[in-house]
C-alpha positions as CSV (number, residue, x, y, z in Angstrom):
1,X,83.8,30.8,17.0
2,X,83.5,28.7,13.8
3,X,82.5,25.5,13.3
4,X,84.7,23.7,11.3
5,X,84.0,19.7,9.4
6,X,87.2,17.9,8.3
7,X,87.0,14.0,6.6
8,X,89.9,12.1,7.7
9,X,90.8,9.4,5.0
10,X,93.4,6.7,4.9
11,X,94.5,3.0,3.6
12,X,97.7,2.5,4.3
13,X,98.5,1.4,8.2
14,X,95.1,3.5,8.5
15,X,94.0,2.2,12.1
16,X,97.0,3.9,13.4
17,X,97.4,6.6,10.9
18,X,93.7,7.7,11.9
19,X,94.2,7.6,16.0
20,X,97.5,9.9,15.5
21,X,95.8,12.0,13.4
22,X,93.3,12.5,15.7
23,X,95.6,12.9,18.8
24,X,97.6,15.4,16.5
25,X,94.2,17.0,15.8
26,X,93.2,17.6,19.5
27,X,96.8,19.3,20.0
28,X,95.1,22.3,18.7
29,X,91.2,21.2,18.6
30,X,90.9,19.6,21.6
31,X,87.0,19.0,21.5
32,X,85.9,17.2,18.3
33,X,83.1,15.2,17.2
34,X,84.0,12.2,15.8
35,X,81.8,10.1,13.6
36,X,82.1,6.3,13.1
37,X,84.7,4.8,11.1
38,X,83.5,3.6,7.5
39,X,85.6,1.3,5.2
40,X,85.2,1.5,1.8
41,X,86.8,0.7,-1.7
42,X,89.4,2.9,-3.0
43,X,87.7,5.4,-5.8
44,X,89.7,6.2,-9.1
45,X,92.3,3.5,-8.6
46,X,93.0,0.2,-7.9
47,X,94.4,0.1,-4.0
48,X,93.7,-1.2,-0.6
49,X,90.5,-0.1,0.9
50,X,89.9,3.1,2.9
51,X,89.2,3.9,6.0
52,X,87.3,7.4,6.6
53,X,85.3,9.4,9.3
54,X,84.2,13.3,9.2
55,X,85.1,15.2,12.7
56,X,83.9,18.5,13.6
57,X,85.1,21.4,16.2
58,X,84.9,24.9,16.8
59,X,87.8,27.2,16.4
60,X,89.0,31.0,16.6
61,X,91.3,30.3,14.0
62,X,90.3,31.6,10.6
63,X,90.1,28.7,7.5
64,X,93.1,29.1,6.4
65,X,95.2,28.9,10.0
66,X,92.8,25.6,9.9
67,X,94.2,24.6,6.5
68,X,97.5,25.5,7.7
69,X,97.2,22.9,10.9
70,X,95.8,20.1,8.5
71,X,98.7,20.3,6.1
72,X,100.9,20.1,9.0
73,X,99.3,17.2,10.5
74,X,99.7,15.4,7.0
75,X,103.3,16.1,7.1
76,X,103.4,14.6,9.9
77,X,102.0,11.4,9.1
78,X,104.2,11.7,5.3
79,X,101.5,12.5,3.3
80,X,102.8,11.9,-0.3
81,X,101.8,15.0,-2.8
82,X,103.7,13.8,-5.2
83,X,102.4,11.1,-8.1
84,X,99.0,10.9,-8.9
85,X,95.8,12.6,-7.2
86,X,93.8,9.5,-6.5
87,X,96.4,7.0,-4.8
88,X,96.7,5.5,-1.3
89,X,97.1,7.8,1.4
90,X,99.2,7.7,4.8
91,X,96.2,10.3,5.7
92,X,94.2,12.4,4.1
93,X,92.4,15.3,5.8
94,X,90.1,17.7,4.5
95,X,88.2,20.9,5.0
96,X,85.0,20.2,4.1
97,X,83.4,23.2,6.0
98,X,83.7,26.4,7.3
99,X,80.5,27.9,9.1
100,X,78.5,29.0,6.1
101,X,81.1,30.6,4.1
102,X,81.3,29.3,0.3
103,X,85.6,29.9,-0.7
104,X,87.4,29.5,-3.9
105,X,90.5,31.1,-3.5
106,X,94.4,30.0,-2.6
107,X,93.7,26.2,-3.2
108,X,90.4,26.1,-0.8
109,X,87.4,24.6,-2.4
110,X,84.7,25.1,0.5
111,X,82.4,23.6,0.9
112,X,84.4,20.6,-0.9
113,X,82.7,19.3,-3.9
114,X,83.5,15.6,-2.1
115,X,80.7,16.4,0.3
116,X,77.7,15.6,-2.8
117,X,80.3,13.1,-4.5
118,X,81.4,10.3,-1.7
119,X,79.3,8.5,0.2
120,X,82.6,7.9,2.4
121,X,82.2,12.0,3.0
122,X,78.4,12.5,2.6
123,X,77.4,9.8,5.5
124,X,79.8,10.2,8.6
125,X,79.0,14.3,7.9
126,X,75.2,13.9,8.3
127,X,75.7,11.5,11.2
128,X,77.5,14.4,13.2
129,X,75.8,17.2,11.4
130,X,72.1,15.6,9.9
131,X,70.8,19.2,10.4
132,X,73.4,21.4,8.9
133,X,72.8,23.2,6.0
134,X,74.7,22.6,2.7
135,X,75.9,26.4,2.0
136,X,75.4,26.4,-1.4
137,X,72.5,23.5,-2.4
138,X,70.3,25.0,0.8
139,X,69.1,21.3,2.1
140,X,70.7,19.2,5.2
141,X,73.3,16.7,5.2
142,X,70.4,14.5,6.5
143,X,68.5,15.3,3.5
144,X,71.4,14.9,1.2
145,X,72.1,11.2,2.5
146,X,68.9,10.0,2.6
147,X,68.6,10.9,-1.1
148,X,72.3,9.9,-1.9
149,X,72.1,6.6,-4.7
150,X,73.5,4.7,-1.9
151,X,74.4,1.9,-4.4
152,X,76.9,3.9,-6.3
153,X,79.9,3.3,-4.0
154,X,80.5,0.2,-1.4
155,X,81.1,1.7,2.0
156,X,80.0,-0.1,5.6
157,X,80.7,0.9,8.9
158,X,83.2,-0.8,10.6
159,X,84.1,-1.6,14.9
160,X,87.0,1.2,15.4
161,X,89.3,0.5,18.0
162,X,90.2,4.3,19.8
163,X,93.6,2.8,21.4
């Protein structure tokens, strides 16, 4: 089994676009780990804020099966990939992490460069995973939040209702 971290980002109709993501999710990973939900300001544009959470699970499936799923899932929800990169999002799900393994091949980044960038990635994944090692920088999530400059990006976490 592999353990598998995804960030789940969206600002447009993102209360529901995150609950049928997540039931979509279950459909093939039916035990995750959901973090808190975190608003925060859209980065590298001007737009509605974002909601965002990091989920974990454990699969059989190998990373890019995973990626397969998550593309799907996006598809679902019409995910725009069309038009520029940073822009609002029906829903926005990434691999973050695959066990240990560092990727760079066929459009996977892994572990995503996001993870040391966004606070909206960096603190739901060391809520659910304080302990976890980064694969390539060798220190915990924990760790990596507690030394994150915190003031750098606005984000808060925010009461999520599930149904």
């Amino acid at each position: 089994m592999s353990q598998v971290y995804i960030s789940i980002g969206s600002n447009i109709d993102p209360a529901q676009n995150i609950r049928s993501a997540l039931a979509d999710l279950r459909r093939s990973y039916p035990e995750l780990t959901i973090s808190s939900v975190y608003e925060s300001e859209a980065v590298g544009f001007a737009g509605d804020n974002f909601y965002n959470l990091v989920v974990g699970f454990e699969t059989h499936d190998d990373v890019f099966e995973v990626a397969r799923v998550l593309r799907a899932i996006e598809d679902n929800h019409a995910r725009a990939r069309r038009g520029p990169k940073f822009s609002s999002r029906t829903i926005d799900l990434d691999l973050l992490l695959y066990d240990d393994e560092i990727i760079n091949r066929d459009s996977l980044n892994i572990p995503r460069d996001e993870i040391t960038k966004n606070a909206f990635v960096l603190w739901p994944l060391a809520e659910i995973a304080a302990d976890k090692t980064h694969p390539e920088l060798g220190c915990s999530f924990g760790e990596m939040w507690q030394a994150y400059q915190k003031e750098s990006q606005s984000l808060w976490p925010i009461e999520f209702e599930w149904d």
